[in-house]
FISEZA-339753 format. One line per field, with one value per residue: residue number from 1; residue in one letter; x, y, z of N, C-alpha, C in turn. Coordinates in Angstrom, 1 decimal. Layout:
# residues N
num <- NUM;...;
residuo <- A;...;
nX <- X;...;
nY <- Y;...;
nZ <- Z;...;
caX <- X;...;
caY <- Y;...;
caZ <- Z;...;
cX <- X;...;
cY <- Y;...;
cZ <- Z;...;
//
This chain:
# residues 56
num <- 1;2;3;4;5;6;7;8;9;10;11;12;13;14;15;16;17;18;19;20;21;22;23;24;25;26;27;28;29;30;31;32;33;34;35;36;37;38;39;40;41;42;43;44;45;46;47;48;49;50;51;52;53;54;55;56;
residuo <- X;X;X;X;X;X;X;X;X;X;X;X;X;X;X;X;X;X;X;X;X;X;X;X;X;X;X;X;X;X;X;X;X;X;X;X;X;X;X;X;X;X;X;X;X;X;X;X;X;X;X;X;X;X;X;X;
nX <- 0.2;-0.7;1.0;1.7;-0.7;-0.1;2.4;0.9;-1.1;0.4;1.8;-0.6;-1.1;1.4;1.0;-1.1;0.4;1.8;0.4;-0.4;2.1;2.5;0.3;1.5;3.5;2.4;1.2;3.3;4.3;2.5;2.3;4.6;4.8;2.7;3.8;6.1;5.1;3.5;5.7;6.5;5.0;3.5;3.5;2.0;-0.7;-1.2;-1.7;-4.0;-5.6;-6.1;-6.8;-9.1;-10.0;-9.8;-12.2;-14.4;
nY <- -35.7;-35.2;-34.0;-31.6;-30.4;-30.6;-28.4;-26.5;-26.2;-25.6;-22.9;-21.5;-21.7;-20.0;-17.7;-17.1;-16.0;-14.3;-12.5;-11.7;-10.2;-8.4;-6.7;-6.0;-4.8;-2.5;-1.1;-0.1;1.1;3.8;3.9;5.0;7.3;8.7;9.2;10.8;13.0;14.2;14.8;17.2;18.5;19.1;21.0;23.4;21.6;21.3;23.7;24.3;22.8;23.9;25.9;25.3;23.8;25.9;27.6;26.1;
nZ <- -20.1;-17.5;-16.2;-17.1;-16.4;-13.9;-13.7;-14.7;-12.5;-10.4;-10.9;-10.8;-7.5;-6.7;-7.9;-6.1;-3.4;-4.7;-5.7;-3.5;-2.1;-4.1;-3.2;-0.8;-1.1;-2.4;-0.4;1.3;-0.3;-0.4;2.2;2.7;1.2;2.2;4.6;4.0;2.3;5.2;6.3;5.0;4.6;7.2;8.2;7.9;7.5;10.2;11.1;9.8;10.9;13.4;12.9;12.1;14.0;16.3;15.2;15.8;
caX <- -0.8;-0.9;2.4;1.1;-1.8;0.5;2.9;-0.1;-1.3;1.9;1.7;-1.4;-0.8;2.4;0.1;-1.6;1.5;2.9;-0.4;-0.1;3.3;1.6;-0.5;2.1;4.2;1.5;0.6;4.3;4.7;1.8;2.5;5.9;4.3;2.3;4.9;6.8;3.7;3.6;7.2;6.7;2.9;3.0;3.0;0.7;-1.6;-1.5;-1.9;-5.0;-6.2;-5.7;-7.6;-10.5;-10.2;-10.0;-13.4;-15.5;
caY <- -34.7;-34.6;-33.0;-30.3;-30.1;-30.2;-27.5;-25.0;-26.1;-25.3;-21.4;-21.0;-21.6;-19.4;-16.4;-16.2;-15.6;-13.1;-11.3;-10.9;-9.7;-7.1;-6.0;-5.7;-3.7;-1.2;-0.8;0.2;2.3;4.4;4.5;5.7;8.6;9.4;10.0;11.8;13.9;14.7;15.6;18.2;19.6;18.6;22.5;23.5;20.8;21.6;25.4;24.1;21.8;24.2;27.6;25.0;23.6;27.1;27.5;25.5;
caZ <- -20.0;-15.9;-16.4;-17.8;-15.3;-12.6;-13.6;-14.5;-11.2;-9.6;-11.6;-9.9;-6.5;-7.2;-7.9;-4.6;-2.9;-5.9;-5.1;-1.5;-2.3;-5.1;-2.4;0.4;-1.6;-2.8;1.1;1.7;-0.9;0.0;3.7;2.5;0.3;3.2;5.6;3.3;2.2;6.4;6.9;4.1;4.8;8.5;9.8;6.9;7.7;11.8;10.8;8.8;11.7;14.2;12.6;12.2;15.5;17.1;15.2;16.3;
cX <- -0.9;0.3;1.9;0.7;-1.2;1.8;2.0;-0.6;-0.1;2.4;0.6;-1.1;0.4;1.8;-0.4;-0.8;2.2;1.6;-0.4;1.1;3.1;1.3;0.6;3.1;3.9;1.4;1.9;4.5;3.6;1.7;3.6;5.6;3.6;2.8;5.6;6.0;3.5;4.3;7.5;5.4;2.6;2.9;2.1;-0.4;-1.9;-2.3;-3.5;-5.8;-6.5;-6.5;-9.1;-11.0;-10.7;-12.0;-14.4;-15.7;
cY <- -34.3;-33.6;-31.8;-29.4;-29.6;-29.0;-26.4;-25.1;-25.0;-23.9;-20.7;-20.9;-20.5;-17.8;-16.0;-15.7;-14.0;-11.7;-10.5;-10.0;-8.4;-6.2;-5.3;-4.3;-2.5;-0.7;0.1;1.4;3.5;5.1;5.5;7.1;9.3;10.1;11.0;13.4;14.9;15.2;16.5;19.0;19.2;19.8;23.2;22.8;21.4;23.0;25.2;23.8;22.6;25.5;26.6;24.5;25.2;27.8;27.5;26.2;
cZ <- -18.5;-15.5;-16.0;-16.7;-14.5;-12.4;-13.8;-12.7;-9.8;-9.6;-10.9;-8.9;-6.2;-7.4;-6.8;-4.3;-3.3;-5.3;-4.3;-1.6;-2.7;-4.1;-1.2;-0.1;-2.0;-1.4;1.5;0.9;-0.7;0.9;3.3;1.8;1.2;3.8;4.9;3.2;3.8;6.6;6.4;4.6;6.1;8.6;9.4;7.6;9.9;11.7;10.5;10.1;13.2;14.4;12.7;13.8;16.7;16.7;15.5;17.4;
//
C-alpha cells in the first residue's frame, strides 16, 4: 500500500513542474502572437498613436 502512496505521490510532485511548463509555454505563445500582431499592424497602430498624440 505505501507503494501506491508513493508513486501517486511521485504524480503529484510531477504536476507542479508540468504546470510551470503549461504556463511557460502559454506566455511564449502569446508573446509570439504579439509580435506578429506588431509586424503586421505596427504602421496602423503608429498612425493611430500618432493622430491621437498630435491631439492632445
Amino acid at each position: 500500500m505505501s507503494f501506491l502512496h508513493a508513486i501517486i505521490a511521485s504524480f503529484r510532485r510531477d504536476e507542479e513542474g508540468q504546470g510551470l511548463a503549461e504556463y511557460a509555454l502559454i506566455l511564449a505563445l502569446i508573446a509570439i502572437v504579439a509580435i506578429i500582431a506588431l509586424i503586421f499592424l505596427g504602421t496602423q497602430v503608429s498612425t493611430i498613436l500618432s493622430k491621437v498624440g498630435s491631439s492632445i
